[in-house]
C-alpha positions, 0 to 999 in steps of 0.5 A: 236146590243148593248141592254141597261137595265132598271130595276126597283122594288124588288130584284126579278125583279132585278134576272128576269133581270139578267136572261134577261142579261145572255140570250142576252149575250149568245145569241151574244148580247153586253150589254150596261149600256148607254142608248145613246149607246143602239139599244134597251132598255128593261125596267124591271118594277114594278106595285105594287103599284101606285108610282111604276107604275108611275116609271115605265110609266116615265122611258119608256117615257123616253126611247120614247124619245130616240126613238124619238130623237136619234138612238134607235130603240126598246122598250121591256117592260117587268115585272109586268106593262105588267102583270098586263095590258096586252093589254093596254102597246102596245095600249096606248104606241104605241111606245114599241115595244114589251112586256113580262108578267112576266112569259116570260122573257126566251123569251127576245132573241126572243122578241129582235129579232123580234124588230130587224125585225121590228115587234111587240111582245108579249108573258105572258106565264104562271104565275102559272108555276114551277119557273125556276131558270137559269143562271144569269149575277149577278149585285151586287157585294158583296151579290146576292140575290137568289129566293126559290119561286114564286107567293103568295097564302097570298091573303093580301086585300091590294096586287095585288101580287097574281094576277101579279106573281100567286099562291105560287110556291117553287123551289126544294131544289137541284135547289136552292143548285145548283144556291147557289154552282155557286154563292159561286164559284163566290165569293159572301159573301152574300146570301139572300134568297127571295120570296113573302113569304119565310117562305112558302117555300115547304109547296107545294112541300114537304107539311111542311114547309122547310126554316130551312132545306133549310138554313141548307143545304145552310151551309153545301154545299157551303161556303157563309159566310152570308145567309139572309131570307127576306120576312118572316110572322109571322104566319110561324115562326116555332121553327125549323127555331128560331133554325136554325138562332140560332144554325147555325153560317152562318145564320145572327142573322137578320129577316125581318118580315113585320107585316103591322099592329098590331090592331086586326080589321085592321089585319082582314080588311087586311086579316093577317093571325094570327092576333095580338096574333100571331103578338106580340108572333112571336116577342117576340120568335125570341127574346126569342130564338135567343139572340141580333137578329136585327128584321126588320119590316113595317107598313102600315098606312092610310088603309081603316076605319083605326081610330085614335084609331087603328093608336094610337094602331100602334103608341103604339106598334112601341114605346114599341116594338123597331123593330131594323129596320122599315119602313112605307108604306102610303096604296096604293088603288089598283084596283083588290085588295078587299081593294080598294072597302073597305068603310073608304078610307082615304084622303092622307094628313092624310095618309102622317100626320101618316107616318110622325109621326110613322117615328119621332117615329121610329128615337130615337129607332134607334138612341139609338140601333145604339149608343150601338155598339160605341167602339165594333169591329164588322164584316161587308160585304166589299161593295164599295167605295161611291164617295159622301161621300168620305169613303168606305162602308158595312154593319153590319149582321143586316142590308141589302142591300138598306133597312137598314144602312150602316158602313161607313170606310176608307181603302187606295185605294191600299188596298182595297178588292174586294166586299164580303170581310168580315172586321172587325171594330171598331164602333167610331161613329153614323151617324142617321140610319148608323154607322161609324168607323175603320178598326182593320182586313181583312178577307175573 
């Protein structure tokens, strides 16, 4: 049986789907990345938002169509889609043939084999149990990505997080390590940590916050060259992790910090913790105590009762504050969430009118900060050769992977590295959001 993957959403579906893979592939199961070879396709979803839940409803249409036409046998829908609407995946599409929430995914291999016999499937399991790590077949090839926690007890208004992964869950910090050593015998030469919220990290388990301890022993117990927090709110910047990505050579001078906002009446509408104090001063002491670190952050625009006066407010604070990165996310009305009752809904042309306007904001700051490395020499992560653009590609420790911007250069094929390798190179030119330049070193 060969079995094909979809995998759609964030960086933490992509490591249930790497689970998913490694438990098939054990279990005597080829994997295929055609989908026109596959006897069964599983497709990993996304359902956070609206534009996330159509990817996923296309893509298993898609897949019927295979059903339908050629020699697939099996649909196995699995993530937050089936999570979130748990009875009505199977009834509105009778064509999958089996489902799993996602507090399942170790169950794949029994989900595949009863596609095998003919017979439907169904499994949620607990979505507030321990976070399981595992071994996993790793996809990417220069960085991996590794998950400190599970679920998010934030209750943002807007977020149906809470009620599709369940509350806040951090794995113990030996499960961590031991993940992180396999990885680093693997050869990654990034390690980024993620979760729903990473600065929450053990403040369940061990009852204070511990990322900076987590940080440190990742340092200290294995050799990555890189680790990388994502996932961070300002509430929960400690002085203690300002220190540890300051002191701590391994940890990138780099932070991606979502404040969603800054006017004070929408943060509380939002139910943001902290608020616009906490906001400007969680900034301003990154700054302050880590010299030269890249902040990356997102704003969401059109909520519910937002004025001109609140987004003028936004546009303001996006203007003077510089975010080294940023993004915007036009509000997404979601049923469950308490936003989505909330008076003031705005119409979406409005919505798309300021997303486009914070954007042409955004693009000069970019534009200025990247031209400040033109003629330095600076590391960059090896990742691949891109065949559209015709030049090899990494990124600098102030970017990240699929978010950020890239370093574009040219190595002889003959020599090229393997993905991870870390180089050095010397800026020439800017390219909007992404850099160009020359290669001077190889390193690791």
């Amino acid at each position: 049986m060969k079995i094909g993957f979809i995998s759609l959403g964030c960086a933490k579906n992509l490591m249930d789907t790497e689970v998913m893979l490694k438990l098939l592939a054990d279990a005597g199961y080829e994997i295929t990345p055609e989908d026109t070879e596959a006897d069964i396709i599983v497709v990993n979803t996304c359902a956070f938002l609206e534009e996330a839940r159509r990817e996923a409803i296309d893509s298993i249409l898609d897949v019927a169509w295979l059903k339908e036409n050629r020699s697939l046998r099996g649909i196995i829908v699995t993530g937050c889609l089936p999570e979130r609407y748990r009875d009505e995946i199977m009834k509105e599409m009778p064509e999958v043939d089996a489902v799993l929430g996602v507090g399942s995914v170790h169950e794949i291999v029994d989900a595949v084999r009863a596609v095998e016999r003919g017979e439907k499937f169904a499994a949620y399991g607990d979505k507030d149990a321990a976070p399981l790590g595992g071994e996993r077949v790793v996809t990417t090839d220069a960085y991996a990505y590794i998950k400190i926690a599970e679920g998010c007890d934030n209750r943002c208004s807007y977020c149906a997080i809470p009620y599709i992964r369940g509350r806040h869950r951090s794995r113990t910090m030996e499960d961590i390590i031991e993940e992180a050593k396999s990885l680093d015998d693997m050869g990654v030469g990034e390690l980024i940590l993620v979760a729903q919220d990473t600065t929450r990290y053990g403040i369940d388990i061990y009852g204070e916050y511990k990322l900076a301890e987590l940080l440190h022993r990742l340092s200290v117990e294995t050799n990555i060259p890189w680790l990388r927090i994502m996932y961070c709110y300002p509430d929960k910047i400690t002085d203690e992790l300002i220190r540890e990505i300051r002191d701590n050579p391994r940890v990138v001078k780099y932070i991606d910090l979502p404040v969603q906002h800054v006017a004070e009446s929408v943060l509380e509408r939002m139910n943001r913790h902290g608020g616009e104090k906490c906001v400007r001063d969680a900034v301003r002491r990154l700054r302050e105590g880590v010299p030269g670190i890249a902040i990356r952050t997102t704003a969401i625009v059109g909520f519910p009762g937002e004025t001109e006066e609140e987004f003028e407010q936004l546009v303001d604070f996006i203007s003077e504050t510089k975010f080294d990165r940023f993004g915007a996310f036009t509000y997404s009305r979601e049923e469950g969430t308490p936003a989505y009752d909330f008076d003031g809904q705005i119409d979406e042309q409005t919505k798309q009118d300021r997303y486009d306007r914070i954007m042409s904001v955004q693009l000069p700051i970019s534009a200025k900060l990247n031209a400040k490395h033109v003629g330095k020499t600076i590391e960059v992560i090896y990742e691949g050769y891109d065949y559209v653009a015709d030049s090899c590609f990494g990124r600098t420790q102030w970017d990240a992977p699929d978010v950020d911007g890239k370093v574009y250069f040219s190595i002889p094929e003959k020599k090229r590295p393997e993905p991870g390798a870390h180089i050095r190179v010397r800026i020439t030119e800017t390219l909007d959001y992404d850099l160009k330049g020359e290669v001077v070193e190889m390193k690791r």
